[in-house]
C-alpha positions as CSV (number, residue, x, y, z in Angstrom):
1,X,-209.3,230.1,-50.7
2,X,-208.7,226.5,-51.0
3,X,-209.5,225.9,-47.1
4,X,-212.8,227.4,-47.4
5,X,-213.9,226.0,-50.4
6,X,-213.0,222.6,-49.1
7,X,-215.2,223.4,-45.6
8,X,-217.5,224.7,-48.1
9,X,-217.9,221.8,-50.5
10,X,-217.3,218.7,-47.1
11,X,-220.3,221.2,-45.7
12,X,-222.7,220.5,-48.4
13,X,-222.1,216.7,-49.1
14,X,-223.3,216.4,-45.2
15,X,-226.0,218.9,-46.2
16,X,-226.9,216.0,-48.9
17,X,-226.2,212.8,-46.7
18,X,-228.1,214.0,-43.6
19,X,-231.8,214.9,-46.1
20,X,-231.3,212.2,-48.3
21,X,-230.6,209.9,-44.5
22,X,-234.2,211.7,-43.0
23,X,-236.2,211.3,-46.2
24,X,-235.4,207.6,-45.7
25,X,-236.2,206.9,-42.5
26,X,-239.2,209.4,-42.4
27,X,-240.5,207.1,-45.5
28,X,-239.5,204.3,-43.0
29,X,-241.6,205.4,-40.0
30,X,-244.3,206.4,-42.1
31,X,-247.8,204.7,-40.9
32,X,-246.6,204.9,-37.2
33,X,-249.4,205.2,-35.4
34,X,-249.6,207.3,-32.4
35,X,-249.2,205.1,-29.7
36,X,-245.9,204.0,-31.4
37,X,-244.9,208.0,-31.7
38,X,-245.2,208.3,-28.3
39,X,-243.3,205.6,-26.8
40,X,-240.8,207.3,-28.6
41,X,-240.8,210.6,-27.9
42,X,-241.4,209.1,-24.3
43,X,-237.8,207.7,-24.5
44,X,-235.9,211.6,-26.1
45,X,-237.8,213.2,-23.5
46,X,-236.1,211.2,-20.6
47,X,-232.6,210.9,-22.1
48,X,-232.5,214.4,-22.7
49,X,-233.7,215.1,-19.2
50,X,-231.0,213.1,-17.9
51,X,-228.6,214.9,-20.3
52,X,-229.9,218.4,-19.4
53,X,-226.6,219.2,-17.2
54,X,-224.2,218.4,-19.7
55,X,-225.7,220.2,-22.7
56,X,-226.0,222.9,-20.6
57,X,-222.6,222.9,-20.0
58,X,-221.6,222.5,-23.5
59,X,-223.8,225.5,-24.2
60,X,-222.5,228.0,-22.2
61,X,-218.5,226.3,-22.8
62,X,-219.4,226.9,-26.5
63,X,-221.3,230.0,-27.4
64,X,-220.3,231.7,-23.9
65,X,-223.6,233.0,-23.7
66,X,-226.1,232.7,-20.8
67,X,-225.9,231.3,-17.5
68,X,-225.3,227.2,-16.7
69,X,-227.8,226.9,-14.4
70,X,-231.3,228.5,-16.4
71,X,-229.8,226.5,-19.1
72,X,-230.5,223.3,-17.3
73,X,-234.0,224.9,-16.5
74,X,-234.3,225.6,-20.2
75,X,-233.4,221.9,-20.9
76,X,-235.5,220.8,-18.4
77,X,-238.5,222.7,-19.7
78,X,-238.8,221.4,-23.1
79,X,-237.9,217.7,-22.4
80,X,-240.2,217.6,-19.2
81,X,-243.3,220.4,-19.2
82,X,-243.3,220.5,-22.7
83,X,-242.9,216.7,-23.2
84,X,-245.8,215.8,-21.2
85,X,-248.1,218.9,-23.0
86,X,-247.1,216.8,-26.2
87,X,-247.8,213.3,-24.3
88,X,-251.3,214.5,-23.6
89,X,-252.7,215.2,-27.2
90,X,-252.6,213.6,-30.4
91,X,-250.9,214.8,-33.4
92,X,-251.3,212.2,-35.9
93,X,-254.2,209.9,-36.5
94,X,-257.6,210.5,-36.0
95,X,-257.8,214.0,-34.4
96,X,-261.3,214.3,-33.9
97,X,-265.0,213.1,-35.1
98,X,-267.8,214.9,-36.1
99,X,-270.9,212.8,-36.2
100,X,-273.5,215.5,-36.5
101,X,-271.3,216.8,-39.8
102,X,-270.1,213.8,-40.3
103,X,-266.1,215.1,-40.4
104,X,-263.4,213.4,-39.0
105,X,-259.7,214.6,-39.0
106,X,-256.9,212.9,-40.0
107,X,-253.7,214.2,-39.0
108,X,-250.5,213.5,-41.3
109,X,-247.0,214.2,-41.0
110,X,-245.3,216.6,-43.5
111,X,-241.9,215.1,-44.2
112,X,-238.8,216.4,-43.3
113,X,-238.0,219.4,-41.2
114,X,-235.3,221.3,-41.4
115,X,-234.7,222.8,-37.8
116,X,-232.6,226.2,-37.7
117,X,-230.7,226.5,-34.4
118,X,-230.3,230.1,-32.6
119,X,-226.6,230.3,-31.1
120,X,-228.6,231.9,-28.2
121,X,-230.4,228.9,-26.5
122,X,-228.9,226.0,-29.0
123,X,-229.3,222.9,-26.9
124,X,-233.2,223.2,-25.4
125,X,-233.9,224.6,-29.1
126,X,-232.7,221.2,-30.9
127,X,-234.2,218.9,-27.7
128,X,-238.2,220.8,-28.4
129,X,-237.5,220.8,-32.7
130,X,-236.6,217.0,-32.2
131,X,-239.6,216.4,-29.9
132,X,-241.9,218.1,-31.8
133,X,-240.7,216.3,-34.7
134,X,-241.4,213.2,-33.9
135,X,-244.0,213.5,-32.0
136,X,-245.9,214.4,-35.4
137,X,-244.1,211.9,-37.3
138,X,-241.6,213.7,-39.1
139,X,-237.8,213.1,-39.4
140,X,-235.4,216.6,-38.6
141,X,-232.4,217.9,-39.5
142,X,-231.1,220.7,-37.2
143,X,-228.6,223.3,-38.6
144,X,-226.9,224.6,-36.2
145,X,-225.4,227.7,-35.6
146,X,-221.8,227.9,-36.4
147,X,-220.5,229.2,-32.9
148,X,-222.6,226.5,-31.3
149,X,-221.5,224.0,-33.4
150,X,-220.9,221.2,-30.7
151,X,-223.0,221.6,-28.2
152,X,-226.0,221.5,-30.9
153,X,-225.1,218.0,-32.5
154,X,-224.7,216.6,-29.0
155,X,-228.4,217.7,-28.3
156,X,-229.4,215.9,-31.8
157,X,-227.1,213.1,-31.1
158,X,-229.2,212.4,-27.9
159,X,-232.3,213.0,-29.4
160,X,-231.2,210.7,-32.3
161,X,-229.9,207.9,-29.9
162,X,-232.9,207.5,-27.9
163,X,-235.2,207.2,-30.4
164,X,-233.7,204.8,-32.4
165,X,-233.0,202.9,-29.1
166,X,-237.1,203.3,-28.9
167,X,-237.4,201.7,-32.3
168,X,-237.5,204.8,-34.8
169,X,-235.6,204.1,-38.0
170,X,-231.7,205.7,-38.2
171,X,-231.3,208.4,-39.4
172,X,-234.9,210.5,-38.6
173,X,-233.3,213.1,-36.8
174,X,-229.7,214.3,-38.2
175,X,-227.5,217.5,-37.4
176,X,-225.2,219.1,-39.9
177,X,-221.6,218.8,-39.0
178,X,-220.1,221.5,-40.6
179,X,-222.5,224.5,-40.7
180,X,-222.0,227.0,-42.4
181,X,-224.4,229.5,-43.8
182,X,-224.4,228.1,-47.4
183,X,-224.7,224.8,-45.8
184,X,-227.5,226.3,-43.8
185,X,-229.0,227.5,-47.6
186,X,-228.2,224.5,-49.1
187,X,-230.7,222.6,-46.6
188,X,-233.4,224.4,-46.5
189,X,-233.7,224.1,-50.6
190,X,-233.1,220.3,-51.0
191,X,-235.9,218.2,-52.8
192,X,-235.7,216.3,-49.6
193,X,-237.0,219.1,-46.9
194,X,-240.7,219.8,-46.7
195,X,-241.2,222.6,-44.0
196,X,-238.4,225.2,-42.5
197,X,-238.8,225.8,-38.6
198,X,-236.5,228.9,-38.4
199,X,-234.9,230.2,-35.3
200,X,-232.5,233.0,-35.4
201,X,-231.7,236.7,-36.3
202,X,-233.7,238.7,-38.6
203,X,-230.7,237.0,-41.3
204,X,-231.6,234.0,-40.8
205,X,-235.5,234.0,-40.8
206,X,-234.8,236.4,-44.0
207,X,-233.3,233.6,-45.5
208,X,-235.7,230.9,-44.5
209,X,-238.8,232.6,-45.7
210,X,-236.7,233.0,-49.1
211,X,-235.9,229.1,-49.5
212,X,-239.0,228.4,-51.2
213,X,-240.2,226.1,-49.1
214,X,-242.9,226.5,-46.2
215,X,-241.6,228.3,-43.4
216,X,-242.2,228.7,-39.5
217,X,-239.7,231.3,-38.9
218,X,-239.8,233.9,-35.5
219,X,-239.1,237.1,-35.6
220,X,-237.7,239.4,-32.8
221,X,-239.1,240.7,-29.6
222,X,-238.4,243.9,-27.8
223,X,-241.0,243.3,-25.7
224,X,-242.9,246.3,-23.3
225,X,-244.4,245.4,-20.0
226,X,-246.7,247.9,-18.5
227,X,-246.9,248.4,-14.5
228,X,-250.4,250.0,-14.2
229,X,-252.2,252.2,-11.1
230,X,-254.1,249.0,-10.1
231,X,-251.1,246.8,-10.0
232,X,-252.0,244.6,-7.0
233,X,-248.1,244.8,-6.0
234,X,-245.8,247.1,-7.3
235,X,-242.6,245.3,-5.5
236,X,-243.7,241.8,-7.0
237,X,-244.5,243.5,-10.4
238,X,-240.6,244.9,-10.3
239,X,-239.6,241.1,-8.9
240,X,-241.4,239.1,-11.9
241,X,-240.3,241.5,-14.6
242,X,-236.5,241.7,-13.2
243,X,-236.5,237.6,-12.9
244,X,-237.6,237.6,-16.2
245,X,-235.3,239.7,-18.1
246,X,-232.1,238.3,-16.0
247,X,-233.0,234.9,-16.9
248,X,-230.2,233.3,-18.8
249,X,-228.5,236.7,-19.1
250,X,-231.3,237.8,-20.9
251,X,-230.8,235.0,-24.0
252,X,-234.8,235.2,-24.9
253,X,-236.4,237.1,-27.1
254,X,-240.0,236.5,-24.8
255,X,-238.2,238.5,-21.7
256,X,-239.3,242.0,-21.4
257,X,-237.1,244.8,-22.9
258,X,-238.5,248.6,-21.5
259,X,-241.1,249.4,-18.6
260,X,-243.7,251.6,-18.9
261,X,-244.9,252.9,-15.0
262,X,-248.3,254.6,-14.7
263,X,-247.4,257.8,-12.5
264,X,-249.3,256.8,-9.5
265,X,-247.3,253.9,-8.9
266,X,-243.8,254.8,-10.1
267,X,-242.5,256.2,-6.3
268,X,-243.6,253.0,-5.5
269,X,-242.5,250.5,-8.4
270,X,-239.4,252.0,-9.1
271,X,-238.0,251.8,-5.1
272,X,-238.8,248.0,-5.3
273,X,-237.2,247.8,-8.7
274,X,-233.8,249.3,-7.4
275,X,-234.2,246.9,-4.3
276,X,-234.5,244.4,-6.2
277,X,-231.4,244.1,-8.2
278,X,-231.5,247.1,-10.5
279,X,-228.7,249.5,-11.4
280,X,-229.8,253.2,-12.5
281,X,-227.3,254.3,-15.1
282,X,-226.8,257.4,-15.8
283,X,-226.5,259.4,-19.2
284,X,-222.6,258.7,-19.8
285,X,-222.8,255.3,-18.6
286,X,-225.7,254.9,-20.3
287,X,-223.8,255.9,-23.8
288,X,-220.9,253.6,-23.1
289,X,-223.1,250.5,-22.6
290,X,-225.4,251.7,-26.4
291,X,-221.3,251.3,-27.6
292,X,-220.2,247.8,-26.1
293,X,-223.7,246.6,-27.1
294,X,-224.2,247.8,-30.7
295,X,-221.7,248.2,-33.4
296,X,-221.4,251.4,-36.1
297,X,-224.1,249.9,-38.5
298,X,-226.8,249.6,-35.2
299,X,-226.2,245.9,-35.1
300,X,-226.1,244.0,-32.0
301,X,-222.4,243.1,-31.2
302,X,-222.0,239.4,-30.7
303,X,-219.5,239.1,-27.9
304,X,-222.3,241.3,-25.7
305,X,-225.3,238.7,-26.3
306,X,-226.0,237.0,-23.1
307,X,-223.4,238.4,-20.7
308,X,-224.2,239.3,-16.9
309,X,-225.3,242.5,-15.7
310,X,-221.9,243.4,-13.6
311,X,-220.0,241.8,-16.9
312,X,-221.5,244.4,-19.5
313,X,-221.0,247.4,-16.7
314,X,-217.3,245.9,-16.5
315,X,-217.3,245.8,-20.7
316,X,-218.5,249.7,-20.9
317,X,-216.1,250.9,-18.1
318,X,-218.3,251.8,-14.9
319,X,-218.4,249.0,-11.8
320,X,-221.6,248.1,-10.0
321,X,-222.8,246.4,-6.8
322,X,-222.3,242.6,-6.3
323,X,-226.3,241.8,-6.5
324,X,-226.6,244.1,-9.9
325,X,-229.7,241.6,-11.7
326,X,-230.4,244.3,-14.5
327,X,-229.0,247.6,-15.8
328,X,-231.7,249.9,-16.0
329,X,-232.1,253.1,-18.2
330,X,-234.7,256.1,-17.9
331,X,-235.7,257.0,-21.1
332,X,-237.9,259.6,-22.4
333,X,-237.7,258.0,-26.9
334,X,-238.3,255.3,-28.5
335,X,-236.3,254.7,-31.9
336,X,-233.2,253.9,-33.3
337,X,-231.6,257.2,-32.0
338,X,-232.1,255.6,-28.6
339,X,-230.0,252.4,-28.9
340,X,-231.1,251.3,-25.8
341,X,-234.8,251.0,-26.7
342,X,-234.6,248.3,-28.8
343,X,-234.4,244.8,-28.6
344,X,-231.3,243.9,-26.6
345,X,-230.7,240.3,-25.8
346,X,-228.8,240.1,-22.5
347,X,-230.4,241.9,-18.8
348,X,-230.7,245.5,-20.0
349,X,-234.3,247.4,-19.0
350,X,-235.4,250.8,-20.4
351,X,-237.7,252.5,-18.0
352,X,-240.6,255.1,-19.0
353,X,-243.3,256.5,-17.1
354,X,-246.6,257.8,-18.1
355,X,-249.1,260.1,-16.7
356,X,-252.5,258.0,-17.8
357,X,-253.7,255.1,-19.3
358,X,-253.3,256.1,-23.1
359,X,-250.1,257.7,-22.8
360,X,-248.7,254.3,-21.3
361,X,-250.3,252.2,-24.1
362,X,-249.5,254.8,-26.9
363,X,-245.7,254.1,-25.6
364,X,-246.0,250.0,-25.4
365,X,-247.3,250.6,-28.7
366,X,-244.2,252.6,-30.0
367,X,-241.9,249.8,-28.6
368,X,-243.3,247.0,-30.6
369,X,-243.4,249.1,-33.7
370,X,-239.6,249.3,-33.1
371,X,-239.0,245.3,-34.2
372,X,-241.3,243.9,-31.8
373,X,-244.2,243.9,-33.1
374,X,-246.1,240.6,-33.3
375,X,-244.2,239.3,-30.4
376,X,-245.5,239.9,-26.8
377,X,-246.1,242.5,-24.4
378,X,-247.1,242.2,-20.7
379,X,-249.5,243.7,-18.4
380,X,-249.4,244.1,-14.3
381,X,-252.7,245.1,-13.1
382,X,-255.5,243.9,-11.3
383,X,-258.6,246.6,-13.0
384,X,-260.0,245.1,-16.2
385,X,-260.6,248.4,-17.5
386,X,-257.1,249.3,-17.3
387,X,-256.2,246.0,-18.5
388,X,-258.4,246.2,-21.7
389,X,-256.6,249.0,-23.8
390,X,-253.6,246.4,-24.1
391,X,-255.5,243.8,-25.5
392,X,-255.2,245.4,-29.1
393,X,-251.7,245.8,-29.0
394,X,-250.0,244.1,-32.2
395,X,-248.7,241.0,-30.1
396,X,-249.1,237.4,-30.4
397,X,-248.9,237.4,-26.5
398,X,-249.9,239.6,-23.9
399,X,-249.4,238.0,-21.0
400,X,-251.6,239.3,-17.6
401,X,-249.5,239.7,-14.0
402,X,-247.0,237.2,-15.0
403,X,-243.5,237.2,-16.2
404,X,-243.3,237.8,-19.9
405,X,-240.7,234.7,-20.4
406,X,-242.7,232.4,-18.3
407,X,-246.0,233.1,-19.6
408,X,-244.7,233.6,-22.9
409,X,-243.4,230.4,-23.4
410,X,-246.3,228.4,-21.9
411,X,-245.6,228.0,-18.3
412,X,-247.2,230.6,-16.2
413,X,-249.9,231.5,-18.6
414,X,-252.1,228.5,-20.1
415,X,-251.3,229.4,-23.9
416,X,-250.0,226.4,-25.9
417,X,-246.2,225.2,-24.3
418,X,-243.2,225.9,-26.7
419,X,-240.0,226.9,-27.1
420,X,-241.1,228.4,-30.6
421,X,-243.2,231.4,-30.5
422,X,-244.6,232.9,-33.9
423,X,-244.8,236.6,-34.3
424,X,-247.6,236.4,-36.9
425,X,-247.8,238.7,-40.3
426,X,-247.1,241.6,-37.9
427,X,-243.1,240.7,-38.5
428,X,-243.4,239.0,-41.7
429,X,-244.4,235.2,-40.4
430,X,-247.1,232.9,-40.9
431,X,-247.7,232.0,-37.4
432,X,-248.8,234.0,-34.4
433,X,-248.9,230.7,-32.5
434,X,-246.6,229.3,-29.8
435,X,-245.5,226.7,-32.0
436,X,-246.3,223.0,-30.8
437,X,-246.5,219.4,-32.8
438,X,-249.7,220.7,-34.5
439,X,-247.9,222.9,-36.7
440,X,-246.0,220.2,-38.1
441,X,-248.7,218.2,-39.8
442,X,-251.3,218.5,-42.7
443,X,-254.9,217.5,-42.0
444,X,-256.9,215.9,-43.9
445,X,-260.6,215.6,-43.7
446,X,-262.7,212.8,-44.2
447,X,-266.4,214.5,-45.1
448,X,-269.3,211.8,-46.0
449,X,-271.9,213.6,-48.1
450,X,-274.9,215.7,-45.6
451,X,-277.2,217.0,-48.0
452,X,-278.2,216.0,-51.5
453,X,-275.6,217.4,-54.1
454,X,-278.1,218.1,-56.6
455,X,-279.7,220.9,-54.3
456,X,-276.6,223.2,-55.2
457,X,-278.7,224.5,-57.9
458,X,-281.4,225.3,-55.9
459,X,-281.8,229.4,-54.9
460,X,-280.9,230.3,-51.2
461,X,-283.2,233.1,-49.0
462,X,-281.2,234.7,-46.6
């Protein structure tokens, strides 16, 4: 008892040092213009590029989650694709001018951000958070995930020492040492934090939204991708959406989670999709894997979370071929009866097939109502018609002949670059937005008088 209240009490007096630390240098920064933001941000982006190796390692070392090599790409992503997105637009300053209404935006920086760290992708969540950050001219604190721990501070300490090296004031982006979930509590209520950007499990966003303060927070995504008659290529359909969900072991919640084949392309599809790196399980293997991946209470186990395809067969007792990508299920339901419909977060595929265009999009819909809603879905067809049904699915993202991660996140598809995707008042957030630097400020609007004042009490024809 002693022990933990000690790592208990050593993990709030760093809770205390590192937002009392940001609140001082963000007051210190304050009035940086733009130009000066950027030469910063400039400086994180390219030490973190050149760090993107060794904090993948770290990541994978730590958490034991995910696969070294996307994690590089992951890195890579946010300090490079990302970085320059950011580079190219203001965040603070004059954001635009109005001279016919005579309007102009001023965009300010909130304060200080307390950044919550997902053991799932740790280090290329703290390198966007702390670009993001100052790019808007706010300081961070990141809390990191107690089983990735390290590998998260080394991300902030990298972050930290390039832009101080760049001229930023010490202390504008911190990491908690010793996190701990009341640590983790602890900072998001201090006087000190002005806005929570939340990234976790439903716990944790639970948590943020009930700190009191304003919260960004992401909520999960089992995400349905539908194959439909007029896909233009039923082989590169099965490629995209197998790439996608293998990715990293399947770390992201963006990555598809169940298929949905229109009839007259499953022969078709679902050759390519076995060609392609898929394993069939049957209904006893299928059972085995619902146990290794979810515990009595329907939670997701944490030792399954981001393993390989052949690693999770190996963990549930069956073997499979060298080149298994994905473990692939036929299923028939959708609901917490059928484990392996919901959200899973390592390279597991349900399969469905429908006869028409309503059934399929009655069954996307039924997967996002099953904690996915808000999040994405995607679409592989080439008709507009057939397209069009999808459009009013409850997502924040439905992403058109592209892999859901990809587009998703800002790379395939041209919606806003991030590495933060709201989920919208669908899942209980605020945003439905792929998160970016604009988030993270307040505007304020200059607005000169356009029309006498007195004419208010004047009557109005409509």
């Amino acid at each position: 008892m002693t022990a933990t209240l000690d790592a208990d009490l050593v993990g709030l007096a760093d809770v205390r040092a590192k937002a009392r630390a940001a609140r001082r240098a963000f007051d210190e920064l304050a009035g940086a213009d733009q130009e000066t933001l950027d030469h910063i941000v400039r400086a994180m982006a390219r030490a973190g590029t050149r760090a993107s190796e060794e904090l993948a390692r770290l990541a994978v070392d730590e958490t034991g989650y995910g696969v070294y090599e996307h994690k590089i790409h992951k890195n890579r992503y946010n300090t490079g694709f990302v970085a320059r997105w950011m580079l190219e637009r203001r965040a603070v300053g004059v954001l635009w001018a109005d001279e016919r209404t005579r309007v102009t935006a001023i965009g300010v920086p909130m304060g200080v951000i307390a950044g919550i760290i997902p053991v799932t992708n740790p280090t290329a969540t703290t390198l966007f958070k702390s670009l993001a950050a100052l790019k808007s001219g706010n300081a961070v604190v990141h809390a990191p995930h107690p089983r990735a721990a390290r590998c998260t501070l080394r991300a902030a300490e990298i972050m930290a020492e390039a832009a101080v090296g760049a001229g930023a004031p010490e202390g504008i982006i911190g990491c908690l040492e010793n996190p701990t979930l009341p640590a983790t509590q602890e900072l998001m209520r201090r006087p000190e934090i002005s806005l929570v950007l939340a990234t976790g499990g439903p716990g944790m966003v639970r948590a943020a939204y009930s700190s009191g303060k304003p919260t960004i927070a992401v909520g999960a995504g089992n995400v349905p991708a539908y194959v439909g008659a007029s896909v233009a290529d039923p082989a590169e359909a099965a490629e995209m959406i197998i790439t996608s969900k293998s990715f990293d072991n399947g770390t992201a919640c963006v990555a598809e989670q169940s298929v949905v084949v229109h009839d007259a392309v499953a022969p078709a599809f679902l050759a390519a999709f076995e060609a392609k790196g898929a394993f069939w399980m049957n209904p006893d293997q299928q059972a085995a894997l619902a146990a290794v991946l979810f515990d009595e209470r329907g939670a997701m186990r944490p030792a399954s979370v981001g393993q390989s395809a052949r690693r999770l067969a190996e963990l549930s007792g069956f073997t499979v071929p060298s080149d298994t990508r994905v473990l692939a299920a036929r299923l028939t339901t959708v609901g917490v009866g059928t484990p392996l419909s919901r959200e899973i977060l390592g390279p597991v595929l349900s399969v469905y097939t429908a006869p028409d265009v309503a059934a399929a999009r009655a069954r996307c819909r039924e997967i996002l109502a099953l904690d996915g809603e808000g999040h994405t879905a995607a679409v592989h067809a080439a008709d507009p018609d057939e397209i069009a049904p999808f459009t009013s699915l409850p997502a924040g993202r439905i992403v058109i002949n592209t892999p859901a991660l990809f587009g998703g996140m800002g790379f395939s598809a041209e919606v806003d670059p991030s590495f933060q995707l709201g989920t919208g008042t669908w899942s209980g957030s605020i945003c439905s937005d792929n998160v970016t630097p604009l988030h993270l400020i307040n505007i304020t609007r200059v607005a000169h008088e356009v029309r006498p004042w007195r004419q208010v009490y004047d009557p109005v024809e409509l």
